[in-house]
C-alpha positions as CSV (number, residue, x, y, z in Angstrom):
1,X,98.4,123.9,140.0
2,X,100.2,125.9,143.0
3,X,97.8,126.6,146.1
4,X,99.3,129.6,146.5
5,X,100.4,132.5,144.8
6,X,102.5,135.0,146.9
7,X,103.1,138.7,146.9
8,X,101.9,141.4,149.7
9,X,98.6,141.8,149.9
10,X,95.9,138.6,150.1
11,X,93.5,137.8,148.3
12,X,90.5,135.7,149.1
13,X,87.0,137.1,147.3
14,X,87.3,136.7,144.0
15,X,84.5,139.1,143.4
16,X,86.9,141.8,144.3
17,X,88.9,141.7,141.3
18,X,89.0,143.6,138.6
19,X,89.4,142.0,134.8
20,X,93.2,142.4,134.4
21,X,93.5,140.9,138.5
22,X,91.2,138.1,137.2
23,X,93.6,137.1,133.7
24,X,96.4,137.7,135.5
25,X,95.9,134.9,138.2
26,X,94.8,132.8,135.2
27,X,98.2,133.3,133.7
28,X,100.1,132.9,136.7
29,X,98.3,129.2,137.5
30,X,98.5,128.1,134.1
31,X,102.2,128.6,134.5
32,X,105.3,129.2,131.8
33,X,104.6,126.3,129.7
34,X,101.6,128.8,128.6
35,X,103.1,131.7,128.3
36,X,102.5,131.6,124.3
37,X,99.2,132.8,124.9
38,X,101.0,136.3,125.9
39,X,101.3,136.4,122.0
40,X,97.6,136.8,121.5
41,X,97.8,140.1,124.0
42,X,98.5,143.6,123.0
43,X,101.1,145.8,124.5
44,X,97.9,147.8,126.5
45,X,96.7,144.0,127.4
46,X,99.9,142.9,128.4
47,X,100.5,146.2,130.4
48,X,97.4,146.3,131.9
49,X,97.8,142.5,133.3
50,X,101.5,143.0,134.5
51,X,100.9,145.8,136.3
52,X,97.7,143.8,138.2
53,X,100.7,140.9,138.5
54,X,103.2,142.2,139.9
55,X,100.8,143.6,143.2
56,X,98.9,140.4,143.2
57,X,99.8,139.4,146.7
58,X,99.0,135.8,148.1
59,X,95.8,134.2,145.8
60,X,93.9,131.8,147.8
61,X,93.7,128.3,146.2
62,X,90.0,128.7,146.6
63,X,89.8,131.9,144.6
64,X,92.3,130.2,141.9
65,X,90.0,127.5,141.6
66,X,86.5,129.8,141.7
67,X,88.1,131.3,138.5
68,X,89.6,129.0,136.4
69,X,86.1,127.2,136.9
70,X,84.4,130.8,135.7
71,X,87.3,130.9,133.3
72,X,86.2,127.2,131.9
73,X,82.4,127.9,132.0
74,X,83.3,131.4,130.3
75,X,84.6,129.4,127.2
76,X,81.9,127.0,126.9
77,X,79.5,129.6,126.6
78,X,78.6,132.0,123.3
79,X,81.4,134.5,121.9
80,X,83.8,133.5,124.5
81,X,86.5,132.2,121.8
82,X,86.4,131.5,118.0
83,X,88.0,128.8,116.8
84,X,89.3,127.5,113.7
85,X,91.0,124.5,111.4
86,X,93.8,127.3,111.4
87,X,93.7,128.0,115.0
88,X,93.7,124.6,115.6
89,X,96.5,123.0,113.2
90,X,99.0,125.8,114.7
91,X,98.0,124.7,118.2
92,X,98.6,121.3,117.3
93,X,101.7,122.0,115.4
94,X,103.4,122.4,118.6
95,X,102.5,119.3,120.4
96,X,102.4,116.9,117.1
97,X,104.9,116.1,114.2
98,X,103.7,117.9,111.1
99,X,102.8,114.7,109.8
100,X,100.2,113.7,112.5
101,X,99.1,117.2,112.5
102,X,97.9,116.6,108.8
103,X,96.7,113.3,108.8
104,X,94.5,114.6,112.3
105,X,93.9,117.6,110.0
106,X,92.5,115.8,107.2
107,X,90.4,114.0,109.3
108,X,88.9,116.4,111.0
109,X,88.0,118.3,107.9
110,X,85.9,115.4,106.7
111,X,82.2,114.5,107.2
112,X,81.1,115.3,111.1
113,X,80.9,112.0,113.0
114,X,82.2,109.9,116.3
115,X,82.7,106.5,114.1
116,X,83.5,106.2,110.3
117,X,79.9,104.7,109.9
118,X,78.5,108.0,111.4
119,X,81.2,110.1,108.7
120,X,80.0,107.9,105.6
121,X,76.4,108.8,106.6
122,X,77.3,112.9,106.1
123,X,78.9,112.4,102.8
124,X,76.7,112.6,100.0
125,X,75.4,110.2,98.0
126,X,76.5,110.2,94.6
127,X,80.3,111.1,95.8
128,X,79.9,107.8,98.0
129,X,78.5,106.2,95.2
130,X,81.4,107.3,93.0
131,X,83.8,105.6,95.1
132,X,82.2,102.1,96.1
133,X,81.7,101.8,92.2
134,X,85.2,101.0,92.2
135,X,85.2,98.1,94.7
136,X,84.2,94.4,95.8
137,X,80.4,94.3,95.8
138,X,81.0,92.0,98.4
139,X,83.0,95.3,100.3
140,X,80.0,97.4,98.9
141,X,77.5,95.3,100.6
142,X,79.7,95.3,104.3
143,X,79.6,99.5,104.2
144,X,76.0,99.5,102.9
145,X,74.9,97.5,105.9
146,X,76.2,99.3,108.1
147,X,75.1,103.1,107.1
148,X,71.5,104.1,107.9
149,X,68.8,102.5,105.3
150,X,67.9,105.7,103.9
151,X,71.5,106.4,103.4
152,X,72.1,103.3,101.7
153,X,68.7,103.3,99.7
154,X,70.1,106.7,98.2
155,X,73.8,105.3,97.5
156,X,72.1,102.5,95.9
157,X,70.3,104.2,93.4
158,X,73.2,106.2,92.4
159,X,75.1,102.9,91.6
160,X,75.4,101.2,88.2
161,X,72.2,99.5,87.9
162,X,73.9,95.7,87.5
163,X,76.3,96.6,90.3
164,X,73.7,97.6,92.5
165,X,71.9,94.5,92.3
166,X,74.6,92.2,93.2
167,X,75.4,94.1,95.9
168,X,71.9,93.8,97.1
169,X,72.3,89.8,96.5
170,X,75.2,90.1,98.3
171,X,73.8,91.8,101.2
172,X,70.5,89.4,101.3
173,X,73.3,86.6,101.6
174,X,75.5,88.2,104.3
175,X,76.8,87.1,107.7
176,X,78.4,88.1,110.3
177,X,81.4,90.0,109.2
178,X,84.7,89.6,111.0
179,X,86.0,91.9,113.1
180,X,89.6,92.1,111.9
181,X,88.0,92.0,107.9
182,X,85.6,95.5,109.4
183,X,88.7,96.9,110.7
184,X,90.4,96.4,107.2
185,X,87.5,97.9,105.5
186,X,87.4,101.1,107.9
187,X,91.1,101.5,107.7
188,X,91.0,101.3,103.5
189,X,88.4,103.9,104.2
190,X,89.8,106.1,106.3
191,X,93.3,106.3,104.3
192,X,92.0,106.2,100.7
193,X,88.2,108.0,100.8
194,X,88.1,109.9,103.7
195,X,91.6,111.1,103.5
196,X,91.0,112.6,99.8
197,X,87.8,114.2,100.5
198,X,89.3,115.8,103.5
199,X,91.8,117.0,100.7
200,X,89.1,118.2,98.0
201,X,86.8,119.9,100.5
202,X,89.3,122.7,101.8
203,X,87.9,125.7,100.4
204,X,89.5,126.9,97.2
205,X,90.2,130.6,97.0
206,X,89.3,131.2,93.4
207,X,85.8,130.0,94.9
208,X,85.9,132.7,97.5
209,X,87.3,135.4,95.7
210,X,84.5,134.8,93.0
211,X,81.9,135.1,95.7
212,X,83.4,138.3,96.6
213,X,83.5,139.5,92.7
214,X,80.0,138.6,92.4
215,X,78.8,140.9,95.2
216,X,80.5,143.9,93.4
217,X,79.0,146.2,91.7
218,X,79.3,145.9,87.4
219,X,82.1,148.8,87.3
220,X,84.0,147.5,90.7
221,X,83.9,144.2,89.3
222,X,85.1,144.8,85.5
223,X,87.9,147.1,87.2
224,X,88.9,144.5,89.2
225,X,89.0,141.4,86.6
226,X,90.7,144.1,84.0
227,X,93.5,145.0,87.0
228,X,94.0,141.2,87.9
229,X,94.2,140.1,83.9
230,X,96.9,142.0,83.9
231,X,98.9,140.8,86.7
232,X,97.5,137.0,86.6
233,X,95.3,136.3,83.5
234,X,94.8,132.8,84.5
235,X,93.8,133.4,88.2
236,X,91.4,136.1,86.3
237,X,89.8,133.5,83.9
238,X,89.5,131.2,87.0
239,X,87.7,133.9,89.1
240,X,85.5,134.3,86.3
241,X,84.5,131.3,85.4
242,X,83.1,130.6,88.9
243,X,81.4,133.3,88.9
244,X,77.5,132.9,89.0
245,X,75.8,136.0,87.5
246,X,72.4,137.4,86.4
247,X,72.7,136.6,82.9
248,X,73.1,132.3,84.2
249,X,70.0,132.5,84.9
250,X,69.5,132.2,81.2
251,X,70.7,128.3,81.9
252,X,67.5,127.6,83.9
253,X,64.7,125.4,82.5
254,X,61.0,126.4,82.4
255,X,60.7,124.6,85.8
256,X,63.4,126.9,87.3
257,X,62.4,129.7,86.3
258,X,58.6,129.3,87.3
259,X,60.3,128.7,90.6
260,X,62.4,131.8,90.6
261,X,59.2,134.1,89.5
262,X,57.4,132.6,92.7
263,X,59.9,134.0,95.2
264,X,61.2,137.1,93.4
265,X,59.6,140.8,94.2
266,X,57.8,141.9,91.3
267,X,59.1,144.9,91.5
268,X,62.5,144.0,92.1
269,X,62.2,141.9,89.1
270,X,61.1,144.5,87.0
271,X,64.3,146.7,87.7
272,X,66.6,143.8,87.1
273,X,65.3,142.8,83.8
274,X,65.6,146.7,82.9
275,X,69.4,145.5,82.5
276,X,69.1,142.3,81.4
277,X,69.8,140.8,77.5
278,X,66.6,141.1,75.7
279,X,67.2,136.9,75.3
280,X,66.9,136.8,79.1
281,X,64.1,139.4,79.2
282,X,61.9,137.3,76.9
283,X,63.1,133.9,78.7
284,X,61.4,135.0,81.8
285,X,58.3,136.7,80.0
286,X,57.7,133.3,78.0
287,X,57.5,131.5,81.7
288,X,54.3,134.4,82.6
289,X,51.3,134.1,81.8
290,X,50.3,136.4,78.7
291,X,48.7,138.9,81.8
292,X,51.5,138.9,84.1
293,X,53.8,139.8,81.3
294,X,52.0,142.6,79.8
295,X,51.5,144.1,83.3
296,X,55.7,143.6,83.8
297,X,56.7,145.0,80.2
298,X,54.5,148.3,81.3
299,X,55.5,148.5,84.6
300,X,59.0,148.6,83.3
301,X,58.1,151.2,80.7
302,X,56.7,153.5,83.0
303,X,59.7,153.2,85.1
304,X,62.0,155.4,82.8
305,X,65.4,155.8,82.9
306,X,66.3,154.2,85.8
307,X,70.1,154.4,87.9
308,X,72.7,151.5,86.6
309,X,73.4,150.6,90.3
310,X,69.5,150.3,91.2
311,X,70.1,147.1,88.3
312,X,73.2,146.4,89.6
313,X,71.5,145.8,93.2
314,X,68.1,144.1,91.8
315,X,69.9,141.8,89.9
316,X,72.1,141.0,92.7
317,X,68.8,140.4,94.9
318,X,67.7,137.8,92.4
319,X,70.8,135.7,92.0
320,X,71.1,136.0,95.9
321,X,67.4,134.7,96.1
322,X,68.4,132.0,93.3
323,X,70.8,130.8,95.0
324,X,69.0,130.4,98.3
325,X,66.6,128.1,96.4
326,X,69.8,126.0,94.9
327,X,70.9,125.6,98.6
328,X,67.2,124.4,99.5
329,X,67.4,121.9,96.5
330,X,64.8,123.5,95.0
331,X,66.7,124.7,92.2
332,X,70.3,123.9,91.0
333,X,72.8,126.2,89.6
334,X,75.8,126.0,87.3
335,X,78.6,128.9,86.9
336,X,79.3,130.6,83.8
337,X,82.4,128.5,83.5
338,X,80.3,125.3,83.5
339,X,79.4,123.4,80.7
340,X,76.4,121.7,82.2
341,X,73.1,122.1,81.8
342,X,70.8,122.7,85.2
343,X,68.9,119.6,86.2
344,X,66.1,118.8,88.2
């Protein structure tokens, strides 16, 4: 970094500057290898900065360093900058060939963790189970050890009975394992698991754009679907069978729905199955008590005719509130698409 940045007039408080002074003396010590961040400017930003620039003077090396150090601190704090896998692959993309880009990439998309042991304890346990179904028990046993017990109790029940068992025997047999034969098995890891779940986690857009589909209203999202069936019928289909709407809630078992009543406004409730399929209606009635559902089918009827949005909305509410029970594991969900039946 240069001590000293000249022009006419000298600088030495850095409480004197103003924002533009401040980023331009940034710029300026992080020199023209940099400059690329002038790309993230605006012509006003970039103006604005210039024009502070060019009558910088002399910068003492004290004041550079006071505010690269507020710069720094700045960054590590809330809001300062957001960053992204995008952000990051394009930074990358200039200092990396594309292929080590990826593969760093790839790994960074995976399970959080400093060490693969750390990773395989973030991945779930039945797509962990999936894969160490296919190997040595005697592999099985080596990753087992070594991920936390309640991690490994989990995995293990999600094995193959049989399989499990001898990799339990092999694990009550085990000794110290080799360093170069735990290097193989992190390496076979890292290239042939960790690499392809990387790969299957990045975020589909069908699965966005059906998130954003179901949060429209019933005429938005028919006029939508209609408009892209004509210009992509198969992303359409896609889209829709992702979709989770209030007439899946049909797919719930008595459990589910129980649990659904419990955390659903009454009167919110009562405005949603207004529009619902009179199956659906008489799904959730059958889950209330004979009381609670003669109290709901008049509350309803003294409600009237009642707006097709104000259903729209309430229905909305419940899936929303469904769904926030599927994410608490309290409940599980499957899209209209799916051919699954809810378990618990």
């Amino acid at each position: 970094m240069s001590a000293r940045l000249v022009g006419k007039k000298g600088v030495v408080d850095p409480k004197a500057l103003s924002g533009p002074e401040k980023a331009a003396i940034i710029l300026l010590a992080l020199g023209e290898e940099h400059a690329h961040i002038w790309q993230q400017l605006d012509d006003e930003e970039i103006k604005e900065i210039s024009q502070a620039m060019a009558s910088l003077g002399t910068v003492n090396a004290g004041v550079v360093e006071d505010l690269l150090l507020e710069f720094v601190s700045g960054m590590s704090g809330a809001g300062a900058i957001m960053g992204s896998f995008e952000q990051t692959q394009r930074l990358l993309s200039q200092i990396m060939p594309p292929e080590k880009v990826e593969a760093l990439m790839e790994e960074i998309r995976g399970p959080a963790g400093r060490t693969m042991w750390d990773k395989l304890g973030n991945v779930n346990e039945a797509v962990l189970a999936n894969y160490l179904k296919n190997e040595y028990p005697q592999t099985v046993a080596v990753v087992l050890s070594k991920i936390k017990s309640e991690h490994a109790a989990r995995v293990l029940a999600a094995l193959p009975e049989d399989f499990a068992l001898e990799c339990v025997t092999r694990m009550l047999r085990m000794e110290p394992v080799q360093r170069e034969i735990l290097d193989k098995i992190e390496q076979t890891l890292r290239t042939e698991f960790m690499s392809n779940l990387a790969r299957t986690s990045k975020r589909d857009s069908h699965e966005l754009m059906a998130e954003i589909f179901n949060a429209f209203d019933r005429q938005t999202e028919a006029r939508f679907i209609t408009a892209l069936e004509e210009r992509n019928r198969e992303a359409a289909e896609r889209i829709r069978a992702l979709m989770f709407v209030f007439e899946d809630l049909s797919k719930l078992d008595p459990g589910g729905i129980q649990t659904l009543l419990r955390a659903v406004d009454k009167d919110q409730m009562g405005l949603a199955l207004k529009g619902a399929s009179d199956a659906l209606r008489e799904m959730f009635f059958s889950n209330m008590s004979e009381r609670a559902a003669k109290i709901m089918r008049e509350d309803m009827e003294t409600m009237g005719p009642v707006r097709l949005r104000d259903v729209d909305q309430a229905q909305m509410a419940m899936v929303q509130v469904a769904k926030d029970l599927a994410a608490k594991g309290e409940i599980m969900l499957a899209g209209s698409g799916g051919d699954d039946e809810l378990v618990y």
